[in-house]
C-alpha positions as CSV (number, residue, x, y, z in Angstrom):
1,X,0.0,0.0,0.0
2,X,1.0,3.4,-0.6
3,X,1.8,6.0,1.7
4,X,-0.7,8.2,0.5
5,X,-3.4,5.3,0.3
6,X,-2.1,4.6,4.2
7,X,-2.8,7.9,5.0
8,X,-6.1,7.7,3.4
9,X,-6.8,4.6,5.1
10,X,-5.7,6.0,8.2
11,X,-8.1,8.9,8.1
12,X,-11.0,7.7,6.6
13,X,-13.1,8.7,9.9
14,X,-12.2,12.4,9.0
15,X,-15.7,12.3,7.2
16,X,-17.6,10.9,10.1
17,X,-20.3,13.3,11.5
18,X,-19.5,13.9,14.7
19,X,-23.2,14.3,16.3
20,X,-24.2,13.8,19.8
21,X,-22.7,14.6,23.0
22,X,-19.3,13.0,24.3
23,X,-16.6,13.4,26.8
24,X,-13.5,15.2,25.7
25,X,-9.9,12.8,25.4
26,X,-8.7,11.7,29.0
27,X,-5.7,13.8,30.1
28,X,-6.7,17.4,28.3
29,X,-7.6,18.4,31.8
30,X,-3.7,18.6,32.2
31,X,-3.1,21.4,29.2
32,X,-6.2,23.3,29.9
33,X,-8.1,23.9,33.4
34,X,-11.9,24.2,33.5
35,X,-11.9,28.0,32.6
36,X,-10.1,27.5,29.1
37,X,-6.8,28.6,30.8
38,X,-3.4,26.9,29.3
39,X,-2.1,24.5,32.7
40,X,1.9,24.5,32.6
41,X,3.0,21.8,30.8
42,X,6.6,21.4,29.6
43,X,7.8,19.5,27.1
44,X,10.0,19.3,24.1
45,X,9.0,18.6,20.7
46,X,10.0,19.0,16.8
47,X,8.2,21.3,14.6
48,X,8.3,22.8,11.0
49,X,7.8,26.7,11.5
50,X,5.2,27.9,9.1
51,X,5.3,31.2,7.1
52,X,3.9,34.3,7.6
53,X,1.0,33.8,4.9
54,X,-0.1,30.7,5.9
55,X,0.2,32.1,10.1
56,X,-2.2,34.9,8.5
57,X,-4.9,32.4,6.7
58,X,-4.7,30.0,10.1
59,X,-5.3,33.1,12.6
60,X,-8.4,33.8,9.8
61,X,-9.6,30.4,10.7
62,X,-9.2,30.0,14.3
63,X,-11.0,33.4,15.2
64,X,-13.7,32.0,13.1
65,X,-13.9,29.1,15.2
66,X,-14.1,31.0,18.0
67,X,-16.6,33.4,16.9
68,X,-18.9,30.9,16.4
69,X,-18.3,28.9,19.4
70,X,-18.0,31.8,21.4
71,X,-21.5,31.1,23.4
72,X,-20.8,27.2,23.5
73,X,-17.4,27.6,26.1
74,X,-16.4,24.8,24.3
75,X,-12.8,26.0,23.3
76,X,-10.0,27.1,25.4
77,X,-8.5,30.6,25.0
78,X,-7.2,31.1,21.6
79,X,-3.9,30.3,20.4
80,X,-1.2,32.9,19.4
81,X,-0.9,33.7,15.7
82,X,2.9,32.5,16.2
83,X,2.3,29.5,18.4
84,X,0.5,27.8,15.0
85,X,3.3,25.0,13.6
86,X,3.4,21.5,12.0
87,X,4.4,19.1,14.5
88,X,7.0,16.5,13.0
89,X,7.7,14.1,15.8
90,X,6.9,14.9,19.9
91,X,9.5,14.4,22.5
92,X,9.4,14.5,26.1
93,X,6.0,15.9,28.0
94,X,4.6,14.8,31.2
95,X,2.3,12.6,28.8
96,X,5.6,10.8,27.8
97,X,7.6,11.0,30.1
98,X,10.7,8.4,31.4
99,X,11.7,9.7,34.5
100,X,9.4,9.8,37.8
101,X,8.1,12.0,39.2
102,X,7.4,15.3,36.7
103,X,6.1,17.5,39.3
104,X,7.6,18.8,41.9
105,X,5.2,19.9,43.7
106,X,0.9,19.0,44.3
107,X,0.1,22.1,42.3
108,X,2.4,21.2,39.1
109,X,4.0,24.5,39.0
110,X,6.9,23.4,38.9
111,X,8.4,20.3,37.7
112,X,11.2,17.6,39.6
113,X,15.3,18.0,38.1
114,X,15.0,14.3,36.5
115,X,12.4,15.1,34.5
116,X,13.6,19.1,33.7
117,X,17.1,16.9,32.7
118,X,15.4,14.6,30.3
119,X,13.9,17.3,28.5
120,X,16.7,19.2,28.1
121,X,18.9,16.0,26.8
122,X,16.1,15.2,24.3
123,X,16.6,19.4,23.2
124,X,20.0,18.9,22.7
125,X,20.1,16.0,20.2
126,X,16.9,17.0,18.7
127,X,18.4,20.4,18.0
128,X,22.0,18.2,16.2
129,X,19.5,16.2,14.4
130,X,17.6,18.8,13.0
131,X,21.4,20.4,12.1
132,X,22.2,17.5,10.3
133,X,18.7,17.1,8.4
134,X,18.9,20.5,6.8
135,X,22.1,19.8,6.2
136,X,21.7,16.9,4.1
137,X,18.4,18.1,2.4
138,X,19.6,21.6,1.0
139,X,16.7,22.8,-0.5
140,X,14.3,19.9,0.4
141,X,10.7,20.8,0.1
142,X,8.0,18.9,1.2
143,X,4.4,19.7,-0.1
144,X,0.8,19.1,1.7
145,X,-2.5,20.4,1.3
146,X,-5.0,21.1,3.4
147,X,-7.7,18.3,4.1
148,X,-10.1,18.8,6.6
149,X,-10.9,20.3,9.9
150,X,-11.5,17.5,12.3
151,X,-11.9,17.1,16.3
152,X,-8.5,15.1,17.4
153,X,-8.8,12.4,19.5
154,X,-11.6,15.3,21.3
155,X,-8.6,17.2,23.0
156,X,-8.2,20.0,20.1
157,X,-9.6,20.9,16.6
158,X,-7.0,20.2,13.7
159,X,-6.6,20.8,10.3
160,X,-5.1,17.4,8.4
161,X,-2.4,18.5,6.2
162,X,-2.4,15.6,3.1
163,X,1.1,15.5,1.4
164,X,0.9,15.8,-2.3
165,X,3.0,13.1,-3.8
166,X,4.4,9.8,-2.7
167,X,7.4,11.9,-2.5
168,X,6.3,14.0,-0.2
169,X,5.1,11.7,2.0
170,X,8.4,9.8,1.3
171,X,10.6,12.7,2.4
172,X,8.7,13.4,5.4
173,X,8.7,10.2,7.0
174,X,12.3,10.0,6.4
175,X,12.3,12.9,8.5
176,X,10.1,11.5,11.3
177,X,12.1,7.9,11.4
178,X,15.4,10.0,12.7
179,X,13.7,11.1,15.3
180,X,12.1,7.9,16.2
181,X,14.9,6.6,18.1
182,X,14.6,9.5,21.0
183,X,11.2,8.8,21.8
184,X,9.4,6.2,20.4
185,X,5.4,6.5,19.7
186,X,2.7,4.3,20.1
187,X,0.7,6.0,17.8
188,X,0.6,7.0,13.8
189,X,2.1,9.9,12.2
190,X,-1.1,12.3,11.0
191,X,0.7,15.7,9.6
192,X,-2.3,18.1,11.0
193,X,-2.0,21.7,12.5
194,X,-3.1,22.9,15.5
195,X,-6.3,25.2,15.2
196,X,-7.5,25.5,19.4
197,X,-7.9,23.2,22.2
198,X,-11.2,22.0,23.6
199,X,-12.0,22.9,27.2
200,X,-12.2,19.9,29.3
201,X,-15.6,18.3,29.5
202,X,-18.1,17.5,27.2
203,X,-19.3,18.2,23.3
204,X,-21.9,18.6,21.1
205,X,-21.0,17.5,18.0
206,X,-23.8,19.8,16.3
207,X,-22.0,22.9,17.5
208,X,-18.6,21.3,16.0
209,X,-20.2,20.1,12.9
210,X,-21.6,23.7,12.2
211,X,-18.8,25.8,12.7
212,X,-16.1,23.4,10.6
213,X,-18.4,23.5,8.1
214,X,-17.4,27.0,6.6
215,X,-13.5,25.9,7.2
216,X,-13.4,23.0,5.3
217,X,-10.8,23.3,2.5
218,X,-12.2,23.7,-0.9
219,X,-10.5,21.7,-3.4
220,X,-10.1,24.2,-6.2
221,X,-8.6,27.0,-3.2
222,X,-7.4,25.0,-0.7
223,X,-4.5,26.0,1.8
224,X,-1.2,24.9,0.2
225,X,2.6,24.7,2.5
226,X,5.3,24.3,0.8
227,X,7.4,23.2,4.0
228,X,11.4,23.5,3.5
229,X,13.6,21.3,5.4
230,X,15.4,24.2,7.2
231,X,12.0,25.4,8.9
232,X,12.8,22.2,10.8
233,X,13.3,23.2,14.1
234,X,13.5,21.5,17.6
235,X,11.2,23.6,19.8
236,X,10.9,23.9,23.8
237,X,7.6,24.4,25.3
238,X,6.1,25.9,28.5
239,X,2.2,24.7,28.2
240,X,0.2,24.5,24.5
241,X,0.6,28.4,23.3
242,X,4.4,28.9,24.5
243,X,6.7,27.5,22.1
244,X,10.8,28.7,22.1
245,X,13.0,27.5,19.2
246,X,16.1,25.6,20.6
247,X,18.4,27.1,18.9
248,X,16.9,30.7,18.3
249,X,17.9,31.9,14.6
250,X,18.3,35.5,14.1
251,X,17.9,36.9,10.8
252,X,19.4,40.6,10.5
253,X,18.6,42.5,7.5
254,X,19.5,45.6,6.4
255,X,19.4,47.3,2.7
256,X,22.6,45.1,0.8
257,X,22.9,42.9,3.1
258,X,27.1,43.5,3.6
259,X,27.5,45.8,6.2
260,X,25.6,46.1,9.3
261,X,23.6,42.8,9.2
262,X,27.0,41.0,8.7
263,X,28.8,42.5,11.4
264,X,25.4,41.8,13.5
265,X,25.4,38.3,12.9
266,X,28.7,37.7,13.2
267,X,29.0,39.2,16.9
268,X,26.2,37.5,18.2
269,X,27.5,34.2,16.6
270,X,30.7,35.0,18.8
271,X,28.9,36.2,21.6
272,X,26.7,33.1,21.6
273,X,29.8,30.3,21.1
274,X,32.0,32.2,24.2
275,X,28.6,32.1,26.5
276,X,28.1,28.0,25.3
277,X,24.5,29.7,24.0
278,X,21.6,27.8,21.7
279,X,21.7,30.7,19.2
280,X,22.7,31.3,15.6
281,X,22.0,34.1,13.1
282,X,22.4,35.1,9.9
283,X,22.2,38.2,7.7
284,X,20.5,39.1,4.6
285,X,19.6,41.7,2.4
286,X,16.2,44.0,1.8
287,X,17.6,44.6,-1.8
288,X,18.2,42.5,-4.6
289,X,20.6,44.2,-6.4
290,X,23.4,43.0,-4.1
291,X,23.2,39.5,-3.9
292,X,26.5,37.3,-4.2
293,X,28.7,40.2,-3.6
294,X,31.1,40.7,-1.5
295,X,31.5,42.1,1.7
296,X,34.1,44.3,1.8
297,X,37.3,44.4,3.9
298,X,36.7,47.0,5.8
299,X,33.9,44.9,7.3
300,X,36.1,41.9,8.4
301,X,39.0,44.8,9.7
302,X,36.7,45.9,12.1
303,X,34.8,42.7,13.5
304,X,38.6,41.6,14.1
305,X,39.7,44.3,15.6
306,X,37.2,43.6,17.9
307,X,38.1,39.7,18.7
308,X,35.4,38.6,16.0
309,X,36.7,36.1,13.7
310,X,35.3,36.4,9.6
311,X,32.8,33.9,9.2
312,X,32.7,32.7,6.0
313,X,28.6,31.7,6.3
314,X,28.9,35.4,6.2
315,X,31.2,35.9,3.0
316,X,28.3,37.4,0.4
317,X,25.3,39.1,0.5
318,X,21.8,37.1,0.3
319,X,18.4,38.5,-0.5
320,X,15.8,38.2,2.2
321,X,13.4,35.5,0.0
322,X,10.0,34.0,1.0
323,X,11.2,30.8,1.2
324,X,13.7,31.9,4.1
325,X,10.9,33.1,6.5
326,X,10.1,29.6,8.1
327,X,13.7,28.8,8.3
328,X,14.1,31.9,11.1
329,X,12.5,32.7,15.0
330,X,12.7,36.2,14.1
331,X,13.9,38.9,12.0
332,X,16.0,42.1,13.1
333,X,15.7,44.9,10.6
334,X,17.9,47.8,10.4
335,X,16.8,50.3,8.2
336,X,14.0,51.2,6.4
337,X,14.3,49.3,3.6
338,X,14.7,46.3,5.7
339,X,11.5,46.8,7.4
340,X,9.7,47.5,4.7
341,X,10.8,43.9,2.9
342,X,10.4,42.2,6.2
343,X,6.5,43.5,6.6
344,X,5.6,42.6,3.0
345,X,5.8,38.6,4.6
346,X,2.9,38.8,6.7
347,X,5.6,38.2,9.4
348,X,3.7,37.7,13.2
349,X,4.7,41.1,14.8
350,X,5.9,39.5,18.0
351,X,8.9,37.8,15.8
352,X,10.0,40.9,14.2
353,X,9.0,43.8,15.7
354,X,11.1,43.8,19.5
355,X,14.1,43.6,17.7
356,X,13.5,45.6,14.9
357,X,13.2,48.6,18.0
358,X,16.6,47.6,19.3
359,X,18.8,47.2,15.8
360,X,16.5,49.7,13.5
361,X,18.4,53.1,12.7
362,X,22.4,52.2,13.5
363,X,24.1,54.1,11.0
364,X,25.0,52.7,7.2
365,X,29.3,52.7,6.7
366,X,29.2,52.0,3.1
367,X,29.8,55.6,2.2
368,X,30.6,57.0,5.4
369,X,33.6,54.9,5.8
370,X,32.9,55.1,9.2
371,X,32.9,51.2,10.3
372,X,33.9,51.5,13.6
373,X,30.8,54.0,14.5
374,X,28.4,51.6,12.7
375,X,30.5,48.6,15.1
376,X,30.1,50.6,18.3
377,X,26.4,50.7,17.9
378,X,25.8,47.0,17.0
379,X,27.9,46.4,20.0
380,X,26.0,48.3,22.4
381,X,22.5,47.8,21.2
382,X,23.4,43.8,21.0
383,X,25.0,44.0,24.8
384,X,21.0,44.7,26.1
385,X,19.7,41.8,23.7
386,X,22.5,39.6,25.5
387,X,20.7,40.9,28.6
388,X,17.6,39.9,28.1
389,X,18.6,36.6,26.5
390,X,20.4,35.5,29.4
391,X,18.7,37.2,32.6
């Protein structure tokens, strides 16, 4: 049997009306407490980042869920704009846990060192695997389609993602099989998005079936991800809206993409390896007209004169592309030109915008000349991001 005609197979109750009244899945009562709140619960998992379009048409879609369950209380608080991702293969969470006990404490604030321990271990060769997976698929694309809005196992709403080809099926379970080995399943691989979580209790199936029933995908204008391999991403999380990349990747932009964002991903690079910190960034540029030149000199000079070695990830100037949104937790632009290509992504605010207010207006050296100036302000501007990444 295919993979595709597995998957089919597999999800053939997708169609089944879900009337009547019944209890929602056993254990939801530990993500989301009687008044729709999100419960802490830590975990680790592995995730494709989405991009900023298909965030946009997914908020669309989960505020009309909510609208029109709104009266029901049936749903628990909505779900960030940036929280929505493709899950690839879960990790460690108190559901699957191998230490005892989580908690450390009756009111699960707080959870016991064995079990904080395991799921920073799984983090750590999740985030080498992922390294190495986006390493050997350079420019690997996997393609799904949007299938149908279902109730999962009655904890959340989803939205089935179908891959397109046998091929994309193919690649992503080659994907999911490396990851196998860290924390085995005992259940089927169903690509599916997140919409919102049920509260716990019961539901009516009628209220369900009425308001998926303007959401499901229409074949001729269906929702279409085109997932790249280097959106893969190992992901920490704090309960089922709190999601932090492990490591975080920094995208700096600025207008060619040879200056300022170079010499601001290359000091936090440093900065990051001589603190033994999960983060890596990258610069690119708002214009085209640069790309594959370059950078000058006068750019390496200065970054050694500071103790910052070249990098040679670093060595030309890339245009910032669609395709390189996913790959990215968030997006530091520089000038004005920057900000405007960043915006024109549909880009969640909360990923661009804080450090867009800390990097925007340090000063272009390309005519100037004046390198060390433009250095002195990345410096001090990236000394209170240090701050705030490691206080």
């Amino acid at each position: 049997m295919s993979l595709l005609n597995e998957y089919d197979y597999d999800t053939v109750w997708k169609h089944s009306d879900p009337g009547g009244v019944f209890d929602t899945g056993p254990g939801l009562e530990n993500k989301v407490d009687a008044g729709g709140c999100f419960r802490f619960f830590p975990g680790s998992t592995t995730v494709f980042r989405l991009d900023g379009r298909t965030l946009h048409v997914l908020s669309l879609m989960r505020d009309a869920l909510h609208q029109r369950l709104t009266e029901s209380d049936l749903l628990a608080e909505p779900l960030p704009e940036d929280s929505f991702h493709l899950t690839l293969h879960d990790l460690v969470s108190p559901e699957m846990h191998r230490s005892e006990p989580v908690w450390a404490d009756e009111a699960r604030t707080t959870c016991s060192p064995a079990y904080l321990a395991e799921v920073e271990s799984s983090l750590a060769q999740a985030r080498e695997l992922a390294a190495d997976l986006r390493r050997e698929h350079p420019g690997g694309v996997i393609r799904l389609s949007a299938d149908r809005v279902v109730p999962l196992v009655s904890k959340s709403v989803a939205l089935l993602m179908r891959p397109e080809t046998e091929e994309d099926f193919a690649l992503l379970m080659a994907l999911y099989d490396r990851f196998e080995p860290l924390m085995p399943l005992p259940w089927r691989f169903t690509p599916h998005i997140t919409l919102a979580y049920f509260r716990p209790g019961q539901l009516r199936g009628d209220l369900l079936r009425d308001a998926f029933a303007p959401l499901q995908p229409d074949p001729a204008s269906r929702l279409r991800l085109e997932l790249p391999v280097s959106a893969l991403t190992a992901q920490r999380f704090q309960d089922m809206k709190t999601y932090a990349d492990v490591p975080l990747r920094i995208c700096f932009v600025c207008d060619g993409g040879l200056n300022r964002s170079v010499m601001a991903a290359a000091l936090l690079n440093h900065l990051a390896r001589e603190q033994s910190l999960p983060i890596q960034a990258e610069a690119r540029a708002a214009l085209s007209g640069t790309a594959g030149c370059p950078v000058s000199d006068a750019v390496w000079a200065t970054l050694k004169a500071h103790g910052v070695p070249p990098d040679p990830r670093l060595a030309t100037a890339r245009p910032l592309q669609a395709s390189d949104v996913p790959a990215f937790t968030a997006f530091a632009a520089i000038s004005a030109g920057a900000a405007d290509r960043v915006t024109t992504f549909r880009i969640p605010a909360a990923r661009y915008e804080p450090l867009t207010r800390l990097f925007y207006g340090v000063p272009d050296p390309e005519y100037s000349g004046e390198y060390e100036r433009a250095f002195e302000e990345i410096e001090g501007r990236m000394g209170k991001l240090m701050h705030s990444l490691t206080s």
